[in-house]
Biopython code that builds the backbone (N, CA, C, O; Angstrom):
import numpy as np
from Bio.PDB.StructureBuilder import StructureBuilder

atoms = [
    (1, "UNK", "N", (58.044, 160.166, 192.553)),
    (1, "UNK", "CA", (57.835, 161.507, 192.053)),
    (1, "UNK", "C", (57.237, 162.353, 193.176)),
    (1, "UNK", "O", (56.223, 162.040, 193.799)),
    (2, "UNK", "N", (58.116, 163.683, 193.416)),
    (2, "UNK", "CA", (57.235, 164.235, 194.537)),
    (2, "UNK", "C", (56.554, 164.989, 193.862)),
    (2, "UNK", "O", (56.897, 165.682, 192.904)),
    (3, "UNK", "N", (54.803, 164.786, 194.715)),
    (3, "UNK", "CA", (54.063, 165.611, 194.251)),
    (3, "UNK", "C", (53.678, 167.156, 194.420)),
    (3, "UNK", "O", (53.839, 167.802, 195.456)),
    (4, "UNK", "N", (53.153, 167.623, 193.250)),
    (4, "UNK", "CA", (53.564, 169.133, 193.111)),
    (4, "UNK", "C", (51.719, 169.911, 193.204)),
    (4, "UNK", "O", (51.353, 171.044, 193.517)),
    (5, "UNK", "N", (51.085, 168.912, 192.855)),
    (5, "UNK", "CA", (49.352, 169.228, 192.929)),
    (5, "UNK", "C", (48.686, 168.905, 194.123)),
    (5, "UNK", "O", (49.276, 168.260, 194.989)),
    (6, "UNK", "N", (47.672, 169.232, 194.251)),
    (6, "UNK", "CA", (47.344, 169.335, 195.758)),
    (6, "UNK", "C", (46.110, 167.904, 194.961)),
    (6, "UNK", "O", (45.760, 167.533, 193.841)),
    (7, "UNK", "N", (45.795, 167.459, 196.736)),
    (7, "UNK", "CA", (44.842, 166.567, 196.205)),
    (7, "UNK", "C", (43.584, 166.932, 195.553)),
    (7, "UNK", "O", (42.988, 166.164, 194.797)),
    (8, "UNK", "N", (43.140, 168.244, 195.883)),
    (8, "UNK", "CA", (41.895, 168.784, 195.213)),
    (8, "UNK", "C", (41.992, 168.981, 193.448)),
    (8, "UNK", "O", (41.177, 168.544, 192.636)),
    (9, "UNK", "N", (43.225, 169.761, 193.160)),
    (9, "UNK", "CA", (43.670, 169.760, 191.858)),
    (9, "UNK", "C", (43.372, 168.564, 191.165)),
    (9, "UNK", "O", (42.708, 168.501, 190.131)),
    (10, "UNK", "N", (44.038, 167.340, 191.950)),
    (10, "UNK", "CA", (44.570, 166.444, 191.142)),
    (10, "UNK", "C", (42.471, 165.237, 190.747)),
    (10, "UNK", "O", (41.992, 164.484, 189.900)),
    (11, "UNK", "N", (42.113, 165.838, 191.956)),
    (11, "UNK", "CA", (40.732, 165.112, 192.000)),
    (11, "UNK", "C", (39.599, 165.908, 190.736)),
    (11, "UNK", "O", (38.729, 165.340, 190.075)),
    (12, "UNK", "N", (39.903, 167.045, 190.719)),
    (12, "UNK", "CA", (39.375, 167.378, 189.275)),
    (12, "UNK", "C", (39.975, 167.373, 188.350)),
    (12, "UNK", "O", (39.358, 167.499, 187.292)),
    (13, "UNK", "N", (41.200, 167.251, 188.324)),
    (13, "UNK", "CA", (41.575, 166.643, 186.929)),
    (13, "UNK", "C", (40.676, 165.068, 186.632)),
    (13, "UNK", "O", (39.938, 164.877, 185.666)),
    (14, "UNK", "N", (40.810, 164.615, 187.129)),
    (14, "UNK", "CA", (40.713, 163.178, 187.235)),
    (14, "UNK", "C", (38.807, 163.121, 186.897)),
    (14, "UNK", "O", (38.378, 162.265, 186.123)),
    (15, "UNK", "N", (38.062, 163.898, 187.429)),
    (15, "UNK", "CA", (36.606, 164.240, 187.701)),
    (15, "UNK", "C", (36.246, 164.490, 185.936)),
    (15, "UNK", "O", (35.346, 164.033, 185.231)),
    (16, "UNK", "N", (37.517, 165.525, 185.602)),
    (16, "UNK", "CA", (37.449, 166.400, 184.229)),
    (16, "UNK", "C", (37.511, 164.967, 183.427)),
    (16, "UNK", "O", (36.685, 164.809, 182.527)),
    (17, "UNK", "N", (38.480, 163.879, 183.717)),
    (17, "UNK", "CA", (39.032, 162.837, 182.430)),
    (17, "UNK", "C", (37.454, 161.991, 182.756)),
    (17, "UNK", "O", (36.815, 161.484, 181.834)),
    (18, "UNK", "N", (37.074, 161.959, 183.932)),
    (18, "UNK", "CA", (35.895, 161.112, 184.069)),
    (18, "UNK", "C", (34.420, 161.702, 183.500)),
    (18, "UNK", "O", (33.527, 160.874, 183.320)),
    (19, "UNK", "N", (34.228, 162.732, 183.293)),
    (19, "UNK", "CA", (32.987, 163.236, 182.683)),
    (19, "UNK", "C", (32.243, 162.696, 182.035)),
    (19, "UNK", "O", (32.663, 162.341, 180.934)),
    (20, "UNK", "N", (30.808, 162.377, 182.391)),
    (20, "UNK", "CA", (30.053, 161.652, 181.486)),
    (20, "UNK", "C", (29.963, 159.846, 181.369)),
    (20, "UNK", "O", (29.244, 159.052, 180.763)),
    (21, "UNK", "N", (30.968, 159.763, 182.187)),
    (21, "UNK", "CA", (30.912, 158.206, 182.441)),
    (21, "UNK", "C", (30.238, 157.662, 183.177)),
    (21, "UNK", "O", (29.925, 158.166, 184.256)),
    (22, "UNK", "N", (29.821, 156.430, 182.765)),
    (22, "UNK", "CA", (28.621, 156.145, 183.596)),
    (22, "UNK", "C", (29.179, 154.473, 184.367)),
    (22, "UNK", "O", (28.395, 154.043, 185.213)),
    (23, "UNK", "N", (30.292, 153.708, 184.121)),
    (23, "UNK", "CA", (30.452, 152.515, 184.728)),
    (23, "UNK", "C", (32.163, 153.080, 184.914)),
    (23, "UNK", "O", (32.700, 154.131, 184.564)),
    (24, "UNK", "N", (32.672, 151.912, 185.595)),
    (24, "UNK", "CA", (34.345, 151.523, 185.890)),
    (24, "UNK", "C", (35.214, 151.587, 184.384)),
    (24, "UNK", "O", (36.305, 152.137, 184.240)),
    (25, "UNK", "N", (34.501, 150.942, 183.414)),
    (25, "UNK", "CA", (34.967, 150.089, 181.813)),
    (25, "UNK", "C", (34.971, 151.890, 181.509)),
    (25, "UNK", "O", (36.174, 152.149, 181.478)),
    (26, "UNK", "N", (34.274, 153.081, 181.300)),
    (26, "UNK", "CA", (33.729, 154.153, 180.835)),
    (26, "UNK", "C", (35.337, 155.275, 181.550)),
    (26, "UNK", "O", (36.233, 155.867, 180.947)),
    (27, "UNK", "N", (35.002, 155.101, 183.177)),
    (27, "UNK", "CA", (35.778, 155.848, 184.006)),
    (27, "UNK", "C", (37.455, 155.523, 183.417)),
    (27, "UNK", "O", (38.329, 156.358, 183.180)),
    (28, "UNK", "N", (37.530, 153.930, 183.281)),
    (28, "UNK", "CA", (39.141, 153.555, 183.001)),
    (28, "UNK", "C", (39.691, 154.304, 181.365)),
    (28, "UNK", "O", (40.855, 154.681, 181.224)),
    (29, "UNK", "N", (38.850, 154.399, 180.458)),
    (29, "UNK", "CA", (38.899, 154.650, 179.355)),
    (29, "UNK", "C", (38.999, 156.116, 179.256)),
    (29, "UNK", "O", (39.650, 156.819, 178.484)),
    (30, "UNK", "N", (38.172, 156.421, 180.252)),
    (30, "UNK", "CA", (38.381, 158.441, 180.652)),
    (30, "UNK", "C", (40.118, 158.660, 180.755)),
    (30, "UNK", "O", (40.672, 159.150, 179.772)),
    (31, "UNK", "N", (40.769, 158.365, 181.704)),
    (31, "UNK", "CA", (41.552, 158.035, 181.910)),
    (31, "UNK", "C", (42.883, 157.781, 180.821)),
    (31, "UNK", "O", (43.865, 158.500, 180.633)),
    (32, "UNK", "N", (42.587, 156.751, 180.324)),
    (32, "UNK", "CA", (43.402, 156.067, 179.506)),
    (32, "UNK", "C", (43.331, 157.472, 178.254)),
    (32, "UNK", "O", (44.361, 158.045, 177.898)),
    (33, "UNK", "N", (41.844, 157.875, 177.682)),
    (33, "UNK", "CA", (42.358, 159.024, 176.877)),
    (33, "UNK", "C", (42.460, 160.353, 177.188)),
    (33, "UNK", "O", (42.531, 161.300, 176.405)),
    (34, "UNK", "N", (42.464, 160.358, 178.409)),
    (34, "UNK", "CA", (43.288, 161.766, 178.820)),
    (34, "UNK", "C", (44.645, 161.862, 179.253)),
    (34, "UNK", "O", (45.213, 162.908, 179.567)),
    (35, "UNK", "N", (45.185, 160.592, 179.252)),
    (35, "UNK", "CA", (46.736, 160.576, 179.254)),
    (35, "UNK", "C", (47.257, 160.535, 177.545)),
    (35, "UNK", "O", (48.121, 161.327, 177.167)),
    (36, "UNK", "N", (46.725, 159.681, 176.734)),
    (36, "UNK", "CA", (46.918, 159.505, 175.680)),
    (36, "UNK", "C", (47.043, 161.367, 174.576)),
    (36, "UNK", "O", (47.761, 161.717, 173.639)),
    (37, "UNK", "N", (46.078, 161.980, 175.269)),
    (37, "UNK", "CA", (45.685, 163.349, 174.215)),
    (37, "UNK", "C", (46.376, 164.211, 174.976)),
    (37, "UNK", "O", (46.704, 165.214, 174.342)),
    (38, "UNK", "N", (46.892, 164.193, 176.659)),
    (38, "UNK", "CA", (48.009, 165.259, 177.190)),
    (38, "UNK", "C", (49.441, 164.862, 176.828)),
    (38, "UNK", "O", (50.190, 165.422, 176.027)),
    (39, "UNK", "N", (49.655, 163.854, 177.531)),
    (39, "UNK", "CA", (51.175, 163.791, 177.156)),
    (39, "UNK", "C", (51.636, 163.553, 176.069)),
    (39, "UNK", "O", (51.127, 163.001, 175.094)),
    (40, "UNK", "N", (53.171, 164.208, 176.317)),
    (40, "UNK", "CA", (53.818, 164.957, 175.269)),
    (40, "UNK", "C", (54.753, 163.618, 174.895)),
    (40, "UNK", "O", (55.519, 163.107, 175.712)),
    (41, "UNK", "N", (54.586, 163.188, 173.679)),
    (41, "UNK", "CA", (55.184, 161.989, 172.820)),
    (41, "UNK", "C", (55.971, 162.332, 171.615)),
    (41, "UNK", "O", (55.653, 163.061, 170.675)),
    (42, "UNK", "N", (57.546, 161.368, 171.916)),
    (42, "UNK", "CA", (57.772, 160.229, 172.689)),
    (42, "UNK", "C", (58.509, 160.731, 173.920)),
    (42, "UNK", "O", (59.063, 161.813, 173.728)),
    (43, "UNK", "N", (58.665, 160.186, 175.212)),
    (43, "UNK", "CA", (59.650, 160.652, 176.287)),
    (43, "UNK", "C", (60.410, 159.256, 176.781)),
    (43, "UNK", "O", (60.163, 158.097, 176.451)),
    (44, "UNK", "N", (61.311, 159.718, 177.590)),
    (44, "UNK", "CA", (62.098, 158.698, 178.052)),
    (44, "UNK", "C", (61.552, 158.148, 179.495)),
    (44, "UNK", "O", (60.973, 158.820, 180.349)),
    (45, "UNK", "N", (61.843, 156.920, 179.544)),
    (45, "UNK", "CA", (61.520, 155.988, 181.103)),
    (45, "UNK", "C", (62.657, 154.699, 180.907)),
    (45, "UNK", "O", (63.138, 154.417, 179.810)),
    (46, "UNK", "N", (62.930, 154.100, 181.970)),
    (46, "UNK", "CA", (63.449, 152.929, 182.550)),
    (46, "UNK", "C", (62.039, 151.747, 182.359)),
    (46, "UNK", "O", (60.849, 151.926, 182.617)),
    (47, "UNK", "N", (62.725, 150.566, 181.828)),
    (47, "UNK", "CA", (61.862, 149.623, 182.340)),
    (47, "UNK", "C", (62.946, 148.557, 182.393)),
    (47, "UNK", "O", (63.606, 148.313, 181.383)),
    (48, "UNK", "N", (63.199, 147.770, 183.801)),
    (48, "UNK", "CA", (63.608, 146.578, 183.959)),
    (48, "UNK", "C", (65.281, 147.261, 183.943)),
    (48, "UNK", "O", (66.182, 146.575, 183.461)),
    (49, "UNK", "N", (65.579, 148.657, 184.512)),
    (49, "UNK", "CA", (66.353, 149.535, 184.509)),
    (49, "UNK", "C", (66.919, 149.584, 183.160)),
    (49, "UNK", "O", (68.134, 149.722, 183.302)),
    (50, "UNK", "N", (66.636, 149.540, 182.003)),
    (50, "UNK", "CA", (66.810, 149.775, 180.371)),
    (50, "UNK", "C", (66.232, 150.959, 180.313)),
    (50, "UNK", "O", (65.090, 151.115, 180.745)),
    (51, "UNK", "N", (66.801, 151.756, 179.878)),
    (51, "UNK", "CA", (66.180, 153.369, 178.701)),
    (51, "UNK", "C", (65.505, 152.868, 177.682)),
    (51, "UNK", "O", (65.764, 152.070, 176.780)),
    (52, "UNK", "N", (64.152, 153.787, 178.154)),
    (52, "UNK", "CA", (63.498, 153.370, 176.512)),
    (52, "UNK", "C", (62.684, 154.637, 176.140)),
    (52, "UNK", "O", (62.613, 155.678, 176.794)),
    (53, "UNK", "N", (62.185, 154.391, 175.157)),
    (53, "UNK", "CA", (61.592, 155.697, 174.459)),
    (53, "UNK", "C", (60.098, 155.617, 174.911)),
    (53, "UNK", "O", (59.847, 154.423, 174.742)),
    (54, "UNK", "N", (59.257, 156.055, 175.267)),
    (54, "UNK", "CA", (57.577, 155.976, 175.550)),
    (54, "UNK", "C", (57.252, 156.599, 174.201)),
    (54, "UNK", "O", (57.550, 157.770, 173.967)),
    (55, "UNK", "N", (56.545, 155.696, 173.172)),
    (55, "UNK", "CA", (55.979, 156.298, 172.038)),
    (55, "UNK", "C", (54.754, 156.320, 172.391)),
    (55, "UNK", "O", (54.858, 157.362, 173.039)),
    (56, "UNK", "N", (53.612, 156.026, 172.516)),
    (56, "UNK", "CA", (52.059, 156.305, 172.601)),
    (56, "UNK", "C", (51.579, 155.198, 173.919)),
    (56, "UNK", "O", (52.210, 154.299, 174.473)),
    (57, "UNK", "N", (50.461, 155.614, 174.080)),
    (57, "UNK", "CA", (49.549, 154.702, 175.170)),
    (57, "UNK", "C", (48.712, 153.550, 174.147)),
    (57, "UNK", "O", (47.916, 154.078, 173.371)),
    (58, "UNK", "N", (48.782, 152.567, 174.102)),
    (58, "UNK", "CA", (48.169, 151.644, 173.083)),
    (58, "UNK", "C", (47.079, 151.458, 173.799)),
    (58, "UNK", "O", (47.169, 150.740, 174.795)),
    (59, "UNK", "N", (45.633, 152.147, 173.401)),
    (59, "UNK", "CA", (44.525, 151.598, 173.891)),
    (59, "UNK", "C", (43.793, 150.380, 173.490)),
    (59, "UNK", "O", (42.860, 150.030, 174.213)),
    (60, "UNK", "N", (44.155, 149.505, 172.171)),
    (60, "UNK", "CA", (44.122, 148.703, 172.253)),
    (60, "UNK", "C", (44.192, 147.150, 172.997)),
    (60, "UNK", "O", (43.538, 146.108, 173.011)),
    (61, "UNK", "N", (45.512, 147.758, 173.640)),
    (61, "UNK", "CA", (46.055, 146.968, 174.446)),
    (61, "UNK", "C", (45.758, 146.824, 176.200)),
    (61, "UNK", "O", (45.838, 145.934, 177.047)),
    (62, "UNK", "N", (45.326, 148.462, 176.141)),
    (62, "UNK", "CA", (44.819, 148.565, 177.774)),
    (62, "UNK", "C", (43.411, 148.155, 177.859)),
    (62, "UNK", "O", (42.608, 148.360, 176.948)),
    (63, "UNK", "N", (43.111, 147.549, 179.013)),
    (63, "UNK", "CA", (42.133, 146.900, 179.875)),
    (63, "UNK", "C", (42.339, 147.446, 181.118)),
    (63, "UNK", "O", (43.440, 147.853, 181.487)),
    (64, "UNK", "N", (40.902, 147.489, 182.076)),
    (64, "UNK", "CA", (41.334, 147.464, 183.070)),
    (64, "UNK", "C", (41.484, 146.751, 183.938)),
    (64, "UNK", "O", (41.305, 146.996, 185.132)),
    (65, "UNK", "N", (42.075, 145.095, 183.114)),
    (65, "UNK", "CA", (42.357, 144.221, 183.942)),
    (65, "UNK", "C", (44.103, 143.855, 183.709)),
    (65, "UNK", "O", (44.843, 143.093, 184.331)),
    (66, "UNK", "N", (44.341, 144.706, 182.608)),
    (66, "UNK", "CA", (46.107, 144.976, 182.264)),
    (66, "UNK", "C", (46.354, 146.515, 182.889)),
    (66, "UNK", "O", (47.314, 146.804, 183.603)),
    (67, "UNK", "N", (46.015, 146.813, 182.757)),
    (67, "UNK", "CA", (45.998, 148.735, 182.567)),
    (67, "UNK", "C", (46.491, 149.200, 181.661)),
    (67, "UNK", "O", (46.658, 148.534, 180.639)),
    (68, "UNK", "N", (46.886, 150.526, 181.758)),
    (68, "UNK", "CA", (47.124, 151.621, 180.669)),
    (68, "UNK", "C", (48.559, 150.912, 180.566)),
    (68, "UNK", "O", (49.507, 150.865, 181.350)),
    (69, "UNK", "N", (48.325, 150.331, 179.175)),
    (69, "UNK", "CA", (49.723, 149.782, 178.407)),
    (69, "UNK", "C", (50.538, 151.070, 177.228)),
    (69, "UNK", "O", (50.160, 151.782, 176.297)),
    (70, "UNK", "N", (51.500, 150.870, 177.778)),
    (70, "UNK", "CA", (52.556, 152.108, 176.586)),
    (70, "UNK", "C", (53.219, 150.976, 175.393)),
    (70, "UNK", "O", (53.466, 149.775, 175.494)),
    (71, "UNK", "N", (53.374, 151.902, 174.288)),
    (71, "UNK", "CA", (54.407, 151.095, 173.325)),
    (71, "UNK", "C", (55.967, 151.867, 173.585)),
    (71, "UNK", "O", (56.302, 153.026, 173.339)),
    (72, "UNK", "N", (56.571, 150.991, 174.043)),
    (72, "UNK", "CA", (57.935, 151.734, 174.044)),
    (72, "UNK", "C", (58.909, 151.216, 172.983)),
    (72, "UNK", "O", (58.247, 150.380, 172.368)),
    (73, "UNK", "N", (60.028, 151.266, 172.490)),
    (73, "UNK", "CA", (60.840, 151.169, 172.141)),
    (73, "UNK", "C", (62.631, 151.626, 172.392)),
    (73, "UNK", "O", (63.202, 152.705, 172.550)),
    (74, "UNK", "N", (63.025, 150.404, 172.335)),
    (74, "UNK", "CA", (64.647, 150.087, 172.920)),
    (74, "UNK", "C", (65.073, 149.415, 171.892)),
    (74, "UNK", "O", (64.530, 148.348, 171.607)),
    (75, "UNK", "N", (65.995, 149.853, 171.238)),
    (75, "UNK", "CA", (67.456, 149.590, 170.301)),
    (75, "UNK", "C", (66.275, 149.137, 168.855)),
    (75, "UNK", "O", (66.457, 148.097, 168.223)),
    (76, "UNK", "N", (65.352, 149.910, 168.591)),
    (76, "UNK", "CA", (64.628, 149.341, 167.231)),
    (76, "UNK", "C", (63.202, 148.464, 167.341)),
    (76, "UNK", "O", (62.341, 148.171, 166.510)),
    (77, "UNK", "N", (63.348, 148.224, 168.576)),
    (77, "UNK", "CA", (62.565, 146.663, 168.709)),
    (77, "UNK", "C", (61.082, 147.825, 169.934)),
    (77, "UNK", "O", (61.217, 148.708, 170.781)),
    (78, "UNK", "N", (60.136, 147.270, 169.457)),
    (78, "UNK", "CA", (59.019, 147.924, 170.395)),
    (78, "UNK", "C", (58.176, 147.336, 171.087)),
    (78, "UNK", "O", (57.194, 146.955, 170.450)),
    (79, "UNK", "N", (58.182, 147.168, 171.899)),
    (79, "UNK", "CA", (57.336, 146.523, 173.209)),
    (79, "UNK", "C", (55.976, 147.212, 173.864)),
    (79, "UNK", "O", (55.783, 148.415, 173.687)),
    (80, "UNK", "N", (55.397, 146.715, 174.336)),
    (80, "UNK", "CA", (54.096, 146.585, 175.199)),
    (80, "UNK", "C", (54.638, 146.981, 176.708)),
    (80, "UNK", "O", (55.634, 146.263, 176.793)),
    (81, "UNK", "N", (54.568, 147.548, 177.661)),
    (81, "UNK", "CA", (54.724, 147.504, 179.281)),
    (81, "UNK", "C", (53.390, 148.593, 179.895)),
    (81, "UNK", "O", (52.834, 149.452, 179.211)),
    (82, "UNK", "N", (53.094, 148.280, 181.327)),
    (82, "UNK", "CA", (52.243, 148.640, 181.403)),
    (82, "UNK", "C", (52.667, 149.979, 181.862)),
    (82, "UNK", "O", (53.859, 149.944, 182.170)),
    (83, "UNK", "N", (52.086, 151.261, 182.040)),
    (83, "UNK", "CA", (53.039, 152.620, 182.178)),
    (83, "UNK", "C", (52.732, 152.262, 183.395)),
    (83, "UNK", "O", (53.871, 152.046, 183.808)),
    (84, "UNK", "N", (52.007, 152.025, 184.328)),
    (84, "UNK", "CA", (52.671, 151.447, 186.281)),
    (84, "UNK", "C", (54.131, 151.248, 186.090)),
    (84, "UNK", "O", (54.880, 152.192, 186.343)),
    (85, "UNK", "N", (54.609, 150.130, 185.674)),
    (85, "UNK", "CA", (55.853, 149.413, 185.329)),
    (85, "UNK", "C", (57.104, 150.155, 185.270)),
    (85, "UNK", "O", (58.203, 149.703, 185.589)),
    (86, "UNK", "N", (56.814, 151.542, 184.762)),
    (86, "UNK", "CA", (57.616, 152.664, 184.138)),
    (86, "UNK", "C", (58.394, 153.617, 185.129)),
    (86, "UNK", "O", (57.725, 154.187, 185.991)),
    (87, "UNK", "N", (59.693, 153.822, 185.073)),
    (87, "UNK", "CA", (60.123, 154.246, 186.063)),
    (87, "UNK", "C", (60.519, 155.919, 185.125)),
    (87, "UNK", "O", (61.486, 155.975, 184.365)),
    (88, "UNK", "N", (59.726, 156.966, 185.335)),
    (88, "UNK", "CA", (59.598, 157.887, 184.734)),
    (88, "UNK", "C", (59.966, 159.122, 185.888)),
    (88, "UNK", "O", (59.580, 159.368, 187.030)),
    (89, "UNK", "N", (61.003, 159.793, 184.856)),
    (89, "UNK", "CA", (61.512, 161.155, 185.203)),
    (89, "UNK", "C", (60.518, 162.352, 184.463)),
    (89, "UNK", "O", (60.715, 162.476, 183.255)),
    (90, "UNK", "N", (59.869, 162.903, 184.839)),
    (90, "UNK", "CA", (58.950, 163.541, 183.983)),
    (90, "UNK", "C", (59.593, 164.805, 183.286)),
    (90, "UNK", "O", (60.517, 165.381, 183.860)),
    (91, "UNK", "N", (59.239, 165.146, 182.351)),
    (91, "UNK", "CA", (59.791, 166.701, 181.359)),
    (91, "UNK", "C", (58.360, 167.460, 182.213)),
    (91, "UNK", "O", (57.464, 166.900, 182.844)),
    (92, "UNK", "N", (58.581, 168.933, 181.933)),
    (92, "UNK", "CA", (57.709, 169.634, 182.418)),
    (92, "UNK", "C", (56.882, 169.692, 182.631)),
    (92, "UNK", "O", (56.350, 169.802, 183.736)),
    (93, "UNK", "N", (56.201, 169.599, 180.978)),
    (93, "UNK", "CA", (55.213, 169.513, 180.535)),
    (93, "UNK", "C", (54.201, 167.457, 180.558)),
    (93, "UNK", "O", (53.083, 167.086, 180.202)),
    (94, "UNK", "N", (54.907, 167.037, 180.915)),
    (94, "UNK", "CA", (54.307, 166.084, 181.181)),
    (94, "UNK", "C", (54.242, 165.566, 182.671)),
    (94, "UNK", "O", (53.604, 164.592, 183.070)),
    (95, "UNK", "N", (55.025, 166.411, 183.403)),
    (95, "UNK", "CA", (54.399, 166.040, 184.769)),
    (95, "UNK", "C", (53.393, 166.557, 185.706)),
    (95, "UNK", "O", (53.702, 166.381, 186.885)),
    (96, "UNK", "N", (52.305, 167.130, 185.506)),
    (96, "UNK", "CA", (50.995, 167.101, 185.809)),
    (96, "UNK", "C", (49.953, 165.786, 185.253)),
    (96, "UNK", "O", (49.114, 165.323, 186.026)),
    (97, "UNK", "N", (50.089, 165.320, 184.023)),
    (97, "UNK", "CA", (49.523, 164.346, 183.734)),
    (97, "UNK", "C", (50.000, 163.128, 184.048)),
    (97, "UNK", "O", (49.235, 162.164, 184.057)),
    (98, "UNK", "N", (51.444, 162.984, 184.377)),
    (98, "UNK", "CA", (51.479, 161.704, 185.513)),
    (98, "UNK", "C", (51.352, 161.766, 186.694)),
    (98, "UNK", "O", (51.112, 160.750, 187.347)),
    (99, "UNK", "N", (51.471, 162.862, 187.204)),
    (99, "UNK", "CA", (51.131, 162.664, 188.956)),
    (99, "UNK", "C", (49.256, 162.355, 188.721)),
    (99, "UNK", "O", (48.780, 161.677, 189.631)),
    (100, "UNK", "N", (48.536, 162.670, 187.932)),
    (100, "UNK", "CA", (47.329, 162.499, 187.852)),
    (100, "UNK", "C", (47.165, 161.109, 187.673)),
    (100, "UNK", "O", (46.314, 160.576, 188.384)),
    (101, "UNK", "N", (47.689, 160.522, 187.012)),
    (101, "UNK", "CA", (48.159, 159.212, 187.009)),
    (101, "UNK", "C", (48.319, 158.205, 187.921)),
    (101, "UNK", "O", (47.467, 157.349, 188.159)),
    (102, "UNK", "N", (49.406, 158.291, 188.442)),
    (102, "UNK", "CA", (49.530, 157.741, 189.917)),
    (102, "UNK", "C", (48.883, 157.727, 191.126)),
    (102, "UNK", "O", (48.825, 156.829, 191.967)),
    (103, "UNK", "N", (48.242, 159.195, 191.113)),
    (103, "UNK", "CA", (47.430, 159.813, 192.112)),
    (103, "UNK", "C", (45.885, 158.766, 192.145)),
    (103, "UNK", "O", (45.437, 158.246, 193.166)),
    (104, "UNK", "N", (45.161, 158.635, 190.480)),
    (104, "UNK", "CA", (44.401, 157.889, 190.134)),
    (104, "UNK", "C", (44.370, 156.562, 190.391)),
    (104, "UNK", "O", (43.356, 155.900, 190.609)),
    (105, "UNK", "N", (46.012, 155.998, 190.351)),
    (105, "UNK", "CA", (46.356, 153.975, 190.864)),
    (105, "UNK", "C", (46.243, 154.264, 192.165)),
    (105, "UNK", "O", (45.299, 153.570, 192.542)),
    (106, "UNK", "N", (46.636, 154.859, 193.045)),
    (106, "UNK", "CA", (46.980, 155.111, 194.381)),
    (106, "UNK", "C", (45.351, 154.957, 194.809)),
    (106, "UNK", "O", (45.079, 154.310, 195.820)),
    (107, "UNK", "N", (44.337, 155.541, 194.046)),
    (107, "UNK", "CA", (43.067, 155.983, 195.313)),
    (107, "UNK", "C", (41.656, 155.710, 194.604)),
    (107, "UNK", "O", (40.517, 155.777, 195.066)),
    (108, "UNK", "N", (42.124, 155.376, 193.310)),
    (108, "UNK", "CA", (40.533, 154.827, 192.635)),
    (108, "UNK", "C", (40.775, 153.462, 192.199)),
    (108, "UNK", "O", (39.868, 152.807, 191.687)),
]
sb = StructureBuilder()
sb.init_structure("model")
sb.init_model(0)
sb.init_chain("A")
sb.init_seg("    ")
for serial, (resi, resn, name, xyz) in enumerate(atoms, 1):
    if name == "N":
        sb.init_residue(resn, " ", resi, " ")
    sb.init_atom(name, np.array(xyz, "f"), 0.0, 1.0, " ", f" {name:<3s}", serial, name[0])
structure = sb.get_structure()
């Protein structure tokens, strides 16, 4: 994905999802629900080059020793993958909150 935010942008976004946190477990969870409450659900991604639908971020499921896990769904059937994994074309409106994303695996 080429990026469209500058690194300063993208470091207060990231500052904004982190607010108030006080450990790593606090910071990952910042994170995890500021992707969960921006992006726009469900959208499309590749996994394992298959089309699938991205329905929600399962925080249940994310750790930050799995990471931010998505529930997707392909032909009925719904799966677990981790959104790293995800080979995502972004819609408009959801690509500021993944380059924040990536930007975040890349450098924290």
């Amino acid at each position: 994905m080429k990026r469209k935010l500058s690194d300063a942008e993208l470091r207060e976004m990231i500052s904004e999802a982190m607010v108030d946190c006080y450990d790593e477990e606090e910071a990952f969870m910042g994170i995890l629900y500021t992707l969960a409450d921006n992006l726009k659900f469900p959208f499309k991604a590749k996994a394992l080059g298959e089309t699938v639908e991205v329905l929600n971020i399962d925080d249940e499921e994310s750790s930050r020793g799995r990471g931010i896990i998505a529930t997707v769904r392909k032909q009925g059937e719904e799966y677990s993958v981790g959104l790293d994994e995800l080979e995502i074309k972004p819609e408009p409106e959801n690509e500021k909150w993944l380059e924040m994303f990536y930007y975040w695996l890349d450098k924290f």
